[in-house]
N, C-alpha and C positions, 0 to 999 in steps of 0.2 A: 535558436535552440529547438530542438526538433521533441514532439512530445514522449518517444521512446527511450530520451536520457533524460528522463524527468520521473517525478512520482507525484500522486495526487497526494496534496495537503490538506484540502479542506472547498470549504465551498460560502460564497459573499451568502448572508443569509436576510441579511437586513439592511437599512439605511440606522444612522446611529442618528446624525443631527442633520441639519440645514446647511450644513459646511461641507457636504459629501464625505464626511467619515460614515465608513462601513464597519460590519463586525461580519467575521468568519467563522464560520463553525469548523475548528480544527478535526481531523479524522485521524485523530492519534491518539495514544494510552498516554504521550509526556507530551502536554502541552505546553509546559514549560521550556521545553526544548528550544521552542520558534519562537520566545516573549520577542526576542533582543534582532531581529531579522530585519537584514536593510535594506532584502526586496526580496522582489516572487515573480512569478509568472503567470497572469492571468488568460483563459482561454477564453477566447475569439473567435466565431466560426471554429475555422480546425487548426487558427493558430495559436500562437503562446506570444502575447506581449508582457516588454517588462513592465515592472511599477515598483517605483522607490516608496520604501516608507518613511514619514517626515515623523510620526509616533505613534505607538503601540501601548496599549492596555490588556495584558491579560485579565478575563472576567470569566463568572459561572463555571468554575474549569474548565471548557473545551472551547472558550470562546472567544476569540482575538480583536479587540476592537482598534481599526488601523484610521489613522488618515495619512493619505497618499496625494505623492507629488502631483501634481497636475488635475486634482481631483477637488475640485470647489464647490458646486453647486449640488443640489440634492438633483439635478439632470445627469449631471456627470455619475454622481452615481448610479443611478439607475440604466446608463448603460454599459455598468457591468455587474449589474444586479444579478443573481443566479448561476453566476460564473465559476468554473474550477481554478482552483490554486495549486500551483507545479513548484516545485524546487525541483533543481538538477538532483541527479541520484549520486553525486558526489557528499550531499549535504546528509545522506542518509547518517546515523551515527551509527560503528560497527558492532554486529551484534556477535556473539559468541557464545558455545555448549548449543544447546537443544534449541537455541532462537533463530529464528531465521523470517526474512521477509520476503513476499510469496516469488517476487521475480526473481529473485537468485539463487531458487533452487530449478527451476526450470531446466531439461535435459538433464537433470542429476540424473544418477543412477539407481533405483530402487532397490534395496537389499535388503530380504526379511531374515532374521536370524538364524531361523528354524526353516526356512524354502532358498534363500539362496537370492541371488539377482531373478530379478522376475520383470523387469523392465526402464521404461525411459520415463519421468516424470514430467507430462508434458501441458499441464495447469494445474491450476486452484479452482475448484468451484467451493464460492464461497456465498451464493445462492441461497444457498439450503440451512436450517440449523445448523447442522453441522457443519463445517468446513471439509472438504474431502481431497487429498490427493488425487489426481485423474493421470493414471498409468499406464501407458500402450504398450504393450507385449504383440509385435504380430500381427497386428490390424487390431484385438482385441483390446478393449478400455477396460481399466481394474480401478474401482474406487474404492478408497480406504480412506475413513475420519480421522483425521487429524487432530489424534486424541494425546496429550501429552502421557500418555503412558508407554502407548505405542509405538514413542518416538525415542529411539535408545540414541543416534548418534547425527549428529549432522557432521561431514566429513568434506569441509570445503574445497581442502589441497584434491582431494581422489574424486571428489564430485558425486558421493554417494550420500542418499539418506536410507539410514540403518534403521529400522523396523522389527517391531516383535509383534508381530497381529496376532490375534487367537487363530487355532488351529484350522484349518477347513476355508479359513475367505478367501484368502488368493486361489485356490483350486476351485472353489464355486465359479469365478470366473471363468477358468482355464478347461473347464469340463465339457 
């Protein structure tokens, strides 16, 4: 499984017991989603190995305490202590109306209601407080915050996100 049909899930954040049970801190709003999960992908260098789970605790809301096949000793864990956790992006559940999750709007099409197509959607910077679309018209980058106000439509089939910015941002860029 190659890391680009994957998405990150969370990350080993601790040792639990002497029995190499870890706990992950999930990187999700529904952690409940992943209680019942009978494996993952942990990375390695720059690979992704698997790892069954023998059982799972969800705890603290965001935090999954697992013990895993193969996984015995408080050694074993610790060499995959600090590790990312991958699910294929088959495993995503689908979202729908205004939601959307950041890799699958990539190459949309930007369309503001009041300007018109103004470009190709070609990241998330999610860096910053804000979260911001980053939008390339023509060599030029347009970034717009990813404000749920601003966000009138997500259009999967046409591959557009529909837009109502306040007046004047897209042309500050464009000037």
């Amino acid at each position: 499984m190659y890391k680009e049909e994957c998405f990150y899930l969370g990350k080993i954040v601790r040792k639990h017991s002497f029995k190499g049970e870890v706990v992950i801190k999930l990187d999700t709003d529904e952690p409940e989603l992943y209680r019942n999960m009978e494996s993952f992908f942990v990375e390695h260098s720059k690979d992704l190995i698997p790892f069954f789970i023998e059982e799972s605790l969800l705890q603290k809301g965001n935090q999954l305490r697992v013990r895993l096949e193969g996984v015995d000793t408080e050694q074993d864990a610790d060499a995959i202590m600090n590790a990312g956790i991958y699910l294929p992006l088959a495993f995503l559940p689908k979202l729908t109306g205004t939601k959307f999750y950041f890799h699958e709007i990539i190459g949309f099409t930007a369309v503001d209601i009041n300007y018109g197509d103004f470009g190709s959607i070609t990241g998330i910077n999610d860096a910053t407080a804000q979260s911001l679309f980053e939008i390339e018209q023509e060599g030029t980058q347009i970034l717009i915050p990813m404000i749920d106000e601003f966000i009138k439509e997500i259009d999967r089939k046409a591959k557009r996100v529909v837009l109502e910015t306040p007046p004047g941002l897209i042309e500050m860029y464009l000037s």
